[in-house]
HTML snippet that shows the backbone in 3Dmol.js (N, CA, C, O; Angstrom):
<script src="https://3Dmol.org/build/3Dmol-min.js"></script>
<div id="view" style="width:600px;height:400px;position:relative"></div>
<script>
const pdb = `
ATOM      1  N   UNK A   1       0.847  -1.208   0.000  1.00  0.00           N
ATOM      2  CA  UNK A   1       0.000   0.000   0.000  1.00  0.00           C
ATOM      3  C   UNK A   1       0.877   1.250   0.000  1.00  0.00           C
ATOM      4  O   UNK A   1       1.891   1.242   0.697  1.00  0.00           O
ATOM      5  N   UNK A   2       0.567   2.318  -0.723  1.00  0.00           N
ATOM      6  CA  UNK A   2       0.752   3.364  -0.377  1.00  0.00           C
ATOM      7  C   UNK A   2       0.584   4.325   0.352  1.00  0.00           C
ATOM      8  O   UNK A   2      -0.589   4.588   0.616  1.00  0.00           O
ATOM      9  N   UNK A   3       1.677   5.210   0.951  1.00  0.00           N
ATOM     10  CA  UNK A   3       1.054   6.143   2.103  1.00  0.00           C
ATOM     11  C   UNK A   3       0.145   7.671   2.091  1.00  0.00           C
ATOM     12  O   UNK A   3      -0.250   8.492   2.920  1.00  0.00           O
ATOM     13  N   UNK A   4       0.090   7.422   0.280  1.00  0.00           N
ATOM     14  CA  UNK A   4      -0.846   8.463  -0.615  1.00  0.00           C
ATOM     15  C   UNK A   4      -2.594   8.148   0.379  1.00  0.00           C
ATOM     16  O   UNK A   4      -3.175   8.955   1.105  1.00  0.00           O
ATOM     17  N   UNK A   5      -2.948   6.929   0.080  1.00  0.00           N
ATOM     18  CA  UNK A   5      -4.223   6.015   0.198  1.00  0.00           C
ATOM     19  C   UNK A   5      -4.120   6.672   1.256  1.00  0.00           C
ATOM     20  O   UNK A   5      -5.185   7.289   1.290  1.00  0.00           O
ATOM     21  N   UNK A   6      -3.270   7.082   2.562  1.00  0.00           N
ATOM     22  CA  UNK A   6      -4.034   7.365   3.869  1.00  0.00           C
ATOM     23  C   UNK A   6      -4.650   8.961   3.990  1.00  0.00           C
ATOM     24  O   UNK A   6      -5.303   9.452   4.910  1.00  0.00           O
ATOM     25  N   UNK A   7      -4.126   9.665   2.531  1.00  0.00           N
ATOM     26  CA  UNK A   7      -4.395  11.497   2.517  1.00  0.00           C
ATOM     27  C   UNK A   7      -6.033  11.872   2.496  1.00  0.00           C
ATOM     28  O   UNK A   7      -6.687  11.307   1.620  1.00  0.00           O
ATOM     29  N   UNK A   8      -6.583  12.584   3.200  1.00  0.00           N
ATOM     30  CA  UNK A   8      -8.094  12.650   2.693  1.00  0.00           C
ATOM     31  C   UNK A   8      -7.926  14.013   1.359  1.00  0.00           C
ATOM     32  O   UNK A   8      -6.850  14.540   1.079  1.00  0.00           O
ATOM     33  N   UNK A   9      -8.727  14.218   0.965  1.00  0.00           N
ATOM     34  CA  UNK A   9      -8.766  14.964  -0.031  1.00  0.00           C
ATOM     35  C   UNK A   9      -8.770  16.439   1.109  1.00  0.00           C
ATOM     36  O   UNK A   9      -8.652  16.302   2.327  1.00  0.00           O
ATOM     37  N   UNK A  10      -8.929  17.810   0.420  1.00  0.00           N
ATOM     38  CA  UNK A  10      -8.894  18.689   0.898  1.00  0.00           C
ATOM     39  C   UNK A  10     -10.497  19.222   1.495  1.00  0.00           C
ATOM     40  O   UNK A  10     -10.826  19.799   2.531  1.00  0.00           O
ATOM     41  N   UNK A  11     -11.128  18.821   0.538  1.00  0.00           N
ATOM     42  CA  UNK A  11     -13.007  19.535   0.741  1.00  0.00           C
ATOM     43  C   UNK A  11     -12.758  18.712   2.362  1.00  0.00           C
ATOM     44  O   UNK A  11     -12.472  19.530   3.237  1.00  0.00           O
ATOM     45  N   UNK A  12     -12.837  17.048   2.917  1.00  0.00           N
ATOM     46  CA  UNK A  12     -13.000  16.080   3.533  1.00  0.00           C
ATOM     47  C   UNK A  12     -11.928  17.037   5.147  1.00  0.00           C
ATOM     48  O   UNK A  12     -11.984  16.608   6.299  1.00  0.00           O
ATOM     49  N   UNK A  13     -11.601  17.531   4.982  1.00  0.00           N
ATOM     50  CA  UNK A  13     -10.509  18.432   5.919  1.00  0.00           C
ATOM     51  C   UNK A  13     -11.109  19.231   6.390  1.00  0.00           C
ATOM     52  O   UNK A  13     -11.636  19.121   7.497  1.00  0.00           O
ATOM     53  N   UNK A  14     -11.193  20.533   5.431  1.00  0.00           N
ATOM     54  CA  UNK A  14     -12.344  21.470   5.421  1.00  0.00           C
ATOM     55  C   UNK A  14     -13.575  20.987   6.154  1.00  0.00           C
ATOM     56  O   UNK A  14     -14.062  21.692   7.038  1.00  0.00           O
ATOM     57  N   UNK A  15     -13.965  20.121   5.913  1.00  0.00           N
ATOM     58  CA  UNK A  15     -15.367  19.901   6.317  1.00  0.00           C
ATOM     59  C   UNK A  15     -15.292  19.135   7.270  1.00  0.00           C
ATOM     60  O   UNK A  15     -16.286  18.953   7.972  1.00  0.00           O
ATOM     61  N   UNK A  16     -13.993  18.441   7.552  1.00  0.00           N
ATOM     62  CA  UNK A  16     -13.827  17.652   9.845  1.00  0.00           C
ATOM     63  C   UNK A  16     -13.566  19.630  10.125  1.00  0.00           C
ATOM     64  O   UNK A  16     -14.368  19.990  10.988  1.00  0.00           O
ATOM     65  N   UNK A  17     -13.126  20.235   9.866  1.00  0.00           N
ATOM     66  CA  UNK A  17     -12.492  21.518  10.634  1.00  0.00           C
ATOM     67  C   UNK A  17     -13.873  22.482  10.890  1.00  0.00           C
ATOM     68  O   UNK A  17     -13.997  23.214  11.872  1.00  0.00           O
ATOM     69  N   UNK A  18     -14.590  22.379  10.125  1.00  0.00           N
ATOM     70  CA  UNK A  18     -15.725  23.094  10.380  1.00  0.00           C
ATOM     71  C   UNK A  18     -16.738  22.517  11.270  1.00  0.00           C
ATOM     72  O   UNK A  18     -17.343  23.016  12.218  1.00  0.00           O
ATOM     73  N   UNK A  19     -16.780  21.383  10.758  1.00  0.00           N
ATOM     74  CA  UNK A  19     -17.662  20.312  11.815  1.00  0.00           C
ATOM     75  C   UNK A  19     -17.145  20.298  13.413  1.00  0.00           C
ATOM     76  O   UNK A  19     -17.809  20.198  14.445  1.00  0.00           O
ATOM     77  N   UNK A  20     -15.415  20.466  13.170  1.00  0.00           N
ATOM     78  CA  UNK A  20     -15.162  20.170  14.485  1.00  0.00           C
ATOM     79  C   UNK A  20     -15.077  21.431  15.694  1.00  0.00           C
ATOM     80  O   UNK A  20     -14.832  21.368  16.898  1.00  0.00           O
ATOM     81  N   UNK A  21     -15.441  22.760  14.653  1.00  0.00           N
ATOM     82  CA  UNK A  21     -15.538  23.966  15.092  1.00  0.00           C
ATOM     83  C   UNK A  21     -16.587  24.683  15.558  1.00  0.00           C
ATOM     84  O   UNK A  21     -16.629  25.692  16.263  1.00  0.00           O
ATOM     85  N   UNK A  22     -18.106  23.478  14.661  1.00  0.00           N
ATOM     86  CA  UNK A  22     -19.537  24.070  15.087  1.00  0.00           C
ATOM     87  C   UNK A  22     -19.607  22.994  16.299  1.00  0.00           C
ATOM     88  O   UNK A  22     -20.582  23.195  17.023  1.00  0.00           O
ATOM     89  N   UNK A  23     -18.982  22.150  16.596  1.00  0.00           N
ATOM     90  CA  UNK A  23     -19.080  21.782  17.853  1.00  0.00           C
ATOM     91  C   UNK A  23     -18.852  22.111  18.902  1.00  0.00           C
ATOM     92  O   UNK A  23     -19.595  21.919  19.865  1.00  0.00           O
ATOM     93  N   UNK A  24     -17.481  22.830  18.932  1.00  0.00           N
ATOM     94  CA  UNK A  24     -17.089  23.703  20.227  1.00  0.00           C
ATOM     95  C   UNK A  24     -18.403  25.233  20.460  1.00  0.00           C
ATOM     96  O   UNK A  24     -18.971  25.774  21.409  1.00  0.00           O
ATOM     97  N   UNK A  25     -18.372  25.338  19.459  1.00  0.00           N
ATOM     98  CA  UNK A  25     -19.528  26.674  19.059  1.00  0.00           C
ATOM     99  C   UNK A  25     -20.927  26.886  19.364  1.00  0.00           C
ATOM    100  O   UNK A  25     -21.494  27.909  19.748  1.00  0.00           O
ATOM    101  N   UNK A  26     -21.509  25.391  19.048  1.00  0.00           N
ATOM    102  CA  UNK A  26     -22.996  25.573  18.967  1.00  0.00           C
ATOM    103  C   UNK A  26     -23.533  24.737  20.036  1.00  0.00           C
ATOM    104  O   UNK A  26     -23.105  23.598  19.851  1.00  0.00           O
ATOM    105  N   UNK A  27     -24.168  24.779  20.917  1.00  0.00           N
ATOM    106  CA  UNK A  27     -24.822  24.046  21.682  1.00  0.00           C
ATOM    107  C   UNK A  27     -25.371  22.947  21.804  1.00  0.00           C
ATOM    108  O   UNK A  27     -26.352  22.596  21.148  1.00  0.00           O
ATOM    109  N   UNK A  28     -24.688  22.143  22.828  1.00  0.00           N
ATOM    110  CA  UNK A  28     -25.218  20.327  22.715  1.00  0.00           C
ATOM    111  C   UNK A  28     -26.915  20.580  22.071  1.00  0.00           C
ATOM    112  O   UNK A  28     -27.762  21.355  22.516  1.00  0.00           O
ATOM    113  N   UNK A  29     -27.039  19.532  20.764  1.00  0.00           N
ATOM    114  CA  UNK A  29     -28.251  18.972  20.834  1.00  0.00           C
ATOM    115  C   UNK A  29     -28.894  18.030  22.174  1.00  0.00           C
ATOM    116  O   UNK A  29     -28.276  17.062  22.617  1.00  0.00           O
ATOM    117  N   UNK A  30     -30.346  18.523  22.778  1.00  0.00           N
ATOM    118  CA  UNK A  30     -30.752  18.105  23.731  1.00  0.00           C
ATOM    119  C   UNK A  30     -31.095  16.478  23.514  1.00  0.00           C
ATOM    120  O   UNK A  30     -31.866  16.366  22.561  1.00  0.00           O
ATOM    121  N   UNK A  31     -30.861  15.587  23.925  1.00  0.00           N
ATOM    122  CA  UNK A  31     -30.941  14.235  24.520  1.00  0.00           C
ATOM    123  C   UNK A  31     -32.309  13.869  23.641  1.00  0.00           C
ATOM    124  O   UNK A  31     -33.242  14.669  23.712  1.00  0.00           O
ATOM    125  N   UNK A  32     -32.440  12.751  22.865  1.00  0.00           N
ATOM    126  CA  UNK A  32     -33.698  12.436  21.753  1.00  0.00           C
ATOM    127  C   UNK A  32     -34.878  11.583  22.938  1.00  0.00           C
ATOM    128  O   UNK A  32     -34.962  10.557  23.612  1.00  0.00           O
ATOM    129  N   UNK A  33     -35.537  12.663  22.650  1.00  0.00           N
ATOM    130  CA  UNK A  33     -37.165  12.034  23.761  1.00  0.00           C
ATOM    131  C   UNK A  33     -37.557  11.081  23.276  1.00  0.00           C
ATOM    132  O   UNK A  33     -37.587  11.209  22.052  1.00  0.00           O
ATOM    133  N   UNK A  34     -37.976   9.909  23.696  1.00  0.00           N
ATOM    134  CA  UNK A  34     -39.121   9.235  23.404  1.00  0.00           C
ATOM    135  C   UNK A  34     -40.304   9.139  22.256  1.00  0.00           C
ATOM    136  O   UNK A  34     -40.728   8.376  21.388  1.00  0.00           O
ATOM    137  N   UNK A  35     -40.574  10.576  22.906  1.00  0.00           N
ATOM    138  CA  UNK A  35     -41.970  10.797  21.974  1.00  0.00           C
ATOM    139  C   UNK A  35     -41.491  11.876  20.755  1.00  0.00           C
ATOM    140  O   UNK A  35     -40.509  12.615  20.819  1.00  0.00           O
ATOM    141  N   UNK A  36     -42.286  11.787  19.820  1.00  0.00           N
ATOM    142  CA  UNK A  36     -42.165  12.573  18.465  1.00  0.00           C
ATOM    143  C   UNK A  36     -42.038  14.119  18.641  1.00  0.00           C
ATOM    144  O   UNK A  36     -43.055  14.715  18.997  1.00  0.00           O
ATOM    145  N   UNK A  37     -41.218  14.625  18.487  1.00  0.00           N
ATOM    146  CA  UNK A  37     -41.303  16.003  18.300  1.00  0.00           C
ATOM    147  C   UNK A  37     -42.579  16.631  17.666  1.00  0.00           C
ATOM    148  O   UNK A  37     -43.032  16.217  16.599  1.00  0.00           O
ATOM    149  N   UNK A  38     -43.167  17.707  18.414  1.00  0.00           N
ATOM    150  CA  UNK A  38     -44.032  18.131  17.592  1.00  0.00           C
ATOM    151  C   UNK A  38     -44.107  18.696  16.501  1.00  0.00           C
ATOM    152  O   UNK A  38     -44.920  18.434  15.614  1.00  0.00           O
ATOM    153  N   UNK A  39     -42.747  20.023  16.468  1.00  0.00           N
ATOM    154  CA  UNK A  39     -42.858  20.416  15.379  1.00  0.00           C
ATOM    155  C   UNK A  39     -41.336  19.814  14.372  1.00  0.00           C
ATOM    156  O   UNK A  39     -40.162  19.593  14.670  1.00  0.00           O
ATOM    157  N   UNK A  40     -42.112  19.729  13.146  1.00  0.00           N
ATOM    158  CA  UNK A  40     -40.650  18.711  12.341  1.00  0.00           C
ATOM    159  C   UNK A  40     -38.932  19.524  12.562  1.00  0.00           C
ATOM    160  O   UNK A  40     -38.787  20.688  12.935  1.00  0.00           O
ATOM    161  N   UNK A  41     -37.947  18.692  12.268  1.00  0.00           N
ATOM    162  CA  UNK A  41     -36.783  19.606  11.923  1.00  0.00           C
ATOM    163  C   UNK A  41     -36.897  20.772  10.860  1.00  0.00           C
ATOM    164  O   UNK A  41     -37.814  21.014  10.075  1.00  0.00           O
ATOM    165  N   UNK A  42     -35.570  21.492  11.086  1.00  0.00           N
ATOM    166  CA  UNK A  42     -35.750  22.676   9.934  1.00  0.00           C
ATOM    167  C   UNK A  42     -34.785  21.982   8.933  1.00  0.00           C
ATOM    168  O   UNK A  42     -33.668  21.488   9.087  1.00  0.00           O
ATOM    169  N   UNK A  43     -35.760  22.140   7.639  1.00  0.00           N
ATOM    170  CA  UNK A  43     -34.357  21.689   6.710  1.00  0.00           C
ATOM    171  C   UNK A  43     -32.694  22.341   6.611  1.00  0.00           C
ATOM    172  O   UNK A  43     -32.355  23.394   7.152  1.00  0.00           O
ATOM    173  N   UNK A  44     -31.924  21.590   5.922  1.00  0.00           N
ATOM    174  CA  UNK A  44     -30.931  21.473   6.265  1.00  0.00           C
ATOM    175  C   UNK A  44     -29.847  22.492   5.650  1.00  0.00           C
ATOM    176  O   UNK A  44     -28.655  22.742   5.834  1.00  0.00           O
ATOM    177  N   UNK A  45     -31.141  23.060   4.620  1.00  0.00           N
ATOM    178  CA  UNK A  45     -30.110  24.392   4.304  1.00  0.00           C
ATOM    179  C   UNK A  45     -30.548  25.543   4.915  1.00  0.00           C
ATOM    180  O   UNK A  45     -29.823  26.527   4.766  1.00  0.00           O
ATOM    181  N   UNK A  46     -31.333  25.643   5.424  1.00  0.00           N
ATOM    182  CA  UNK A  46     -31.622  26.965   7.024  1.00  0.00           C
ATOM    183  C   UNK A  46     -30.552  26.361   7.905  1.00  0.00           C
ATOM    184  O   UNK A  46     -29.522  27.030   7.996  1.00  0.00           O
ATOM    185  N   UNK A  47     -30.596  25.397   8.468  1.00  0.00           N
ATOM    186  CA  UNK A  47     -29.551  25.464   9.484  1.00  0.00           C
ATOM    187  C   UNK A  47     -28.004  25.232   8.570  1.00  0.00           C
ATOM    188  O   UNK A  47     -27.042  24.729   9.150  1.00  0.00           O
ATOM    189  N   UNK A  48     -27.942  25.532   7.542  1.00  0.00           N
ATOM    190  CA  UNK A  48     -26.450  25.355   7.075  1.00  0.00           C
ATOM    191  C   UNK A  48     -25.968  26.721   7.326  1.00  0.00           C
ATOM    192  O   UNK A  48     -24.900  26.970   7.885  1.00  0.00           O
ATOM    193  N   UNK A  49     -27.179  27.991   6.691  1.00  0.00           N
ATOM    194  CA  UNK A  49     -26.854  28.710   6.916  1.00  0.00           C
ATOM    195  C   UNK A  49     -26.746  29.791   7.700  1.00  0.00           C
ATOM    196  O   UNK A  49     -26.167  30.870   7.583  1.00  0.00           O
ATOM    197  N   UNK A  50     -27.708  29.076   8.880  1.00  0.00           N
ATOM    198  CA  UNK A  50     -27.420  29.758  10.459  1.00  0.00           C
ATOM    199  C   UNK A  50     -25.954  29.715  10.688  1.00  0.00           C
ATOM    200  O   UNK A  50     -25.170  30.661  10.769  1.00  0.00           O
ATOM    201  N   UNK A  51     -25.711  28.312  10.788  1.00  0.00           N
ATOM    202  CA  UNK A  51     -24.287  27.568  11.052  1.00  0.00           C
ATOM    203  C   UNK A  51     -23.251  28.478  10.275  1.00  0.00           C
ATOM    204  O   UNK A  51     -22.459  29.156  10.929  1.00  0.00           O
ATOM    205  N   UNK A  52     -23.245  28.499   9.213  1.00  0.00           N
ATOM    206  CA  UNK A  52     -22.509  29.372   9.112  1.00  0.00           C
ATOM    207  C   UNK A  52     -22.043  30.869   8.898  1.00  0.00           C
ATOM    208  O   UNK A  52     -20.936  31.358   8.674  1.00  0.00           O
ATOM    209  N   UNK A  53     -23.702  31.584   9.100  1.00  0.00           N
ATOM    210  CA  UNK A  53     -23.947  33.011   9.656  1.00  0.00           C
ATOM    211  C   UNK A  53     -22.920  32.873  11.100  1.00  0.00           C
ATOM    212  O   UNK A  53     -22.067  33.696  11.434  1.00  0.00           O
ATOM    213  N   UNK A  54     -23.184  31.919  11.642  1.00  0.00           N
ATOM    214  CA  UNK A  54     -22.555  31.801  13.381  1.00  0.00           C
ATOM    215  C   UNK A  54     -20.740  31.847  13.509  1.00  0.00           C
ATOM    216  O   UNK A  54     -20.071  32.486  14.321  1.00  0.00           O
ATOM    217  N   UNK A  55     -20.222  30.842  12.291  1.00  0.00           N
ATOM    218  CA  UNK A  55     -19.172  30.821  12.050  1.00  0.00           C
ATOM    219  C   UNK A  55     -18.251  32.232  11.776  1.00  0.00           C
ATOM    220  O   UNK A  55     -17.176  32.675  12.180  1.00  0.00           O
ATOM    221  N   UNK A  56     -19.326  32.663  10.848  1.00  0.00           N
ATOM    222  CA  UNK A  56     -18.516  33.982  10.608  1.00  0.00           C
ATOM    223  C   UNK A  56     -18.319  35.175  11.073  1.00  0.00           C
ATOM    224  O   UNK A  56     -17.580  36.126  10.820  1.00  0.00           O
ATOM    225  N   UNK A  57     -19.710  34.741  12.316  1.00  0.00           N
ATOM    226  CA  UNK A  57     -19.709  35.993  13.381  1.00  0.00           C
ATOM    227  C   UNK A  57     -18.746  35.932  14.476  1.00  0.00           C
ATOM    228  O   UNK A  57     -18.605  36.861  15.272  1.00  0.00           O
ATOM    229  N   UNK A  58     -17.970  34.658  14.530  1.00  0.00           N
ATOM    230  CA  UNK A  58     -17.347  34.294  15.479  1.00  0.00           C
ATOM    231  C   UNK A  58     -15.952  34.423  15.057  1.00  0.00           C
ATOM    232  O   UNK A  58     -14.923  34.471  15.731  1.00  0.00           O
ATOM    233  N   UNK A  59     -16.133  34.466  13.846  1.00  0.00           N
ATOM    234  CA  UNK A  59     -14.529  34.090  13.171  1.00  0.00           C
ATOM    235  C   UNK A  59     -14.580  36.177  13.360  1.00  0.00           C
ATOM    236  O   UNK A  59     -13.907  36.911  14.084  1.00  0.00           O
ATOM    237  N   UNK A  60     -15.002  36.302  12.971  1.00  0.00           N
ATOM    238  CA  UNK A  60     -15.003  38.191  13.375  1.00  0.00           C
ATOM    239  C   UNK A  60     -15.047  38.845  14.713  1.00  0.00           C
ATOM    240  O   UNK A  60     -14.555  39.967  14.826  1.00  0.00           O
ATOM    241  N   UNK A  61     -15.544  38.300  15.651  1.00  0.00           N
ATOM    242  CA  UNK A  61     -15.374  38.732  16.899  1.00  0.00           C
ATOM    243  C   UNK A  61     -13.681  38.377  17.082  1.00  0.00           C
ATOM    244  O   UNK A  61     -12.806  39.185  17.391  1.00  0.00           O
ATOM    245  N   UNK A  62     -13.483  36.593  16.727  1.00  0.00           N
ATOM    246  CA  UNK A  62     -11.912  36.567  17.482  1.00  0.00           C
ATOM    247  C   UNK A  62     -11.136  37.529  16.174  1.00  0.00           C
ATOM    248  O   UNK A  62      -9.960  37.206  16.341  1.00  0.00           O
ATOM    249  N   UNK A  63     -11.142  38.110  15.475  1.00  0.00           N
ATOM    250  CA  UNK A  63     -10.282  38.588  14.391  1.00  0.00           C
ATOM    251  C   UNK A  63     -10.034  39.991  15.135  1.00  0.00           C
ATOM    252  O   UNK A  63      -8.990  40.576  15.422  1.00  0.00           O
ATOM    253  N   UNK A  64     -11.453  40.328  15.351  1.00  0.00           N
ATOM    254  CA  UNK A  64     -11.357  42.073  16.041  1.00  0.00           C
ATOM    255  C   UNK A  64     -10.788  42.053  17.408  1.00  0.00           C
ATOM    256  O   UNK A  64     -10.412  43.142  17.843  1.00  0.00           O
ATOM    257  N   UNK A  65     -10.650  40.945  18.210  1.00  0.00           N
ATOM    258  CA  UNK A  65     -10.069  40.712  19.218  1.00  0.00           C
ATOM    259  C   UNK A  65      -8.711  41.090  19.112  1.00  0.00           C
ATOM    260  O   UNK A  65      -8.079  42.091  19.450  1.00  0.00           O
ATOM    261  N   UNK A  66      -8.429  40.019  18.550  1.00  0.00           N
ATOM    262  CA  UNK A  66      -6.772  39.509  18.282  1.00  0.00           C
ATOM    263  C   UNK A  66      -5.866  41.012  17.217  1.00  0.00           C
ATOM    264  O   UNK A  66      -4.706  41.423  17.243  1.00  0.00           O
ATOM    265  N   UNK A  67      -7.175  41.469  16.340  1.00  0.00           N
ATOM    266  CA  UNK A  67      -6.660  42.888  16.054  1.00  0.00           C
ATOM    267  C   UNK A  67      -6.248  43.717  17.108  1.00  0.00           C
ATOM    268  O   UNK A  67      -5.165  44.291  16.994  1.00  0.00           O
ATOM    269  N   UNK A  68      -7.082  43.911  18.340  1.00  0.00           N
ATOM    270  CA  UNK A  68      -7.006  45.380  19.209  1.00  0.00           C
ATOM    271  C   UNK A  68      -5.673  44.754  20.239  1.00  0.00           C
ATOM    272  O   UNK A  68      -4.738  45.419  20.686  1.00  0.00           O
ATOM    273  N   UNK A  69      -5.944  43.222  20.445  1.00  0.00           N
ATOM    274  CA  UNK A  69      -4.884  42.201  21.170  1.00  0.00           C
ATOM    275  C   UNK A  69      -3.168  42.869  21.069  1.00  0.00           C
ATOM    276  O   UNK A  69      -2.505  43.390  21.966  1.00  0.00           O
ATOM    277  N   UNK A  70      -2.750  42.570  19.408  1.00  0.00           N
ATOM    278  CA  UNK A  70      -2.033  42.425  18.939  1.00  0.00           C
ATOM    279  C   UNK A  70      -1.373  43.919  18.445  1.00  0.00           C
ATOM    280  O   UNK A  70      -0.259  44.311  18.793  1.00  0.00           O
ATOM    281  N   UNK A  71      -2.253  44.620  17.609  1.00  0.00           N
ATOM    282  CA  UNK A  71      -1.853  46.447  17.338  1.00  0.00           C
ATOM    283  C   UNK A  71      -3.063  47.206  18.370  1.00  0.00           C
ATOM    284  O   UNK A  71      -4.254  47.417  18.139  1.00  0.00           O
ATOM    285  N   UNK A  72      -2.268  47.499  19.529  1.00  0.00           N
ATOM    286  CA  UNK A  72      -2.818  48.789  20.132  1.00  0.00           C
ATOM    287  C   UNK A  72      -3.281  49.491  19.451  1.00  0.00           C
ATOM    288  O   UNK A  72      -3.215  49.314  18.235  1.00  0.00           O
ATOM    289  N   UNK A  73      -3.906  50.523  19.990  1.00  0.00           N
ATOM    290  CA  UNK A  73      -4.129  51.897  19.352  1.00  0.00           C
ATOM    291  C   UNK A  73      -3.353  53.086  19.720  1.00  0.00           C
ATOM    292  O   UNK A  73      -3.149  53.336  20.908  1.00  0.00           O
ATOM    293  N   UNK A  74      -2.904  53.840  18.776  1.00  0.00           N
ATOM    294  CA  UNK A  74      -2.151  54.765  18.935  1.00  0.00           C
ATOM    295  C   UNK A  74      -2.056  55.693  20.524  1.00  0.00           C
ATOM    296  O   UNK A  74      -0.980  56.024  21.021  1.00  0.00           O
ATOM    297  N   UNK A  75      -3.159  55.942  21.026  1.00  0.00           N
ATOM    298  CA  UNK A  75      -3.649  56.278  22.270  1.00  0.00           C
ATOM    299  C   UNK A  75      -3.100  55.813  23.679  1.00  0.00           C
ATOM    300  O   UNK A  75      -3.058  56.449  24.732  1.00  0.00           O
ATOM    301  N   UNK A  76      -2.651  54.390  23.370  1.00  0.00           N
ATOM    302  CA  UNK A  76      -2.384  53.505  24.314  1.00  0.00           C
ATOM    303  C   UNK A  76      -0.944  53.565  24.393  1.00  0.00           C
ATOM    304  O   UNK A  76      -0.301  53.154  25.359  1.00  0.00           O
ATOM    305  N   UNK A  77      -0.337  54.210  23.113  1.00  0.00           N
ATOM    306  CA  UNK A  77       1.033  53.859  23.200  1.00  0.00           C
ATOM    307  C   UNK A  77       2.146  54.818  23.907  1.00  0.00           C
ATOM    308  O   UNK A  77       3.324  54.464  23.955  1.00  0.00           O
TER     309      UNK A  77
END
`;
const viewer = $3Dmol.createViewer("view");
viewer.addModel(pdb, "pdb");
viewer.setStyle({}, {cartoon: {color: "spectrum"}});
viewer.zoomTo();
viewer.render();
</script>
């Protein structure tokens, strides 16, 4: 065998890194009841793009962070 066969492709990366990022991020799904939910799930491209409305609000909070973090403002100096 080759040690090529063990590479995942790049999308397959991308997509453990995001997955493994809306996990730290988004809030445990609650524990599956018994009984039927009343109202159905939301399909899956509303929550794709909550998910990643959320991502990018987050990826911008730590950016503006790590901006003011990293270059002071003139004021400060």
């Amino acid at each position: 065998m080759e040690s090529c066969t063990y590479l995942l492709p790049p999308s397959s990366t991308t997509t453990f890194s995001i997955h493994h990022l809306l996990h730290h991020l988004l809030p445990r799904p609650p524990p599956p009841s018994p009984s039927p939910s009343p109202s159905p799930p939301p399909p899956p491209s509303i929550t794709f793009s909550i998910t990643f409305s959320l991502v990018h609000h987050h990826h911008h909070l730590l950016h503006h962070l790590l901006h003011h973090l990293y270059h002071p403002s003139p004021s400060t100096l």
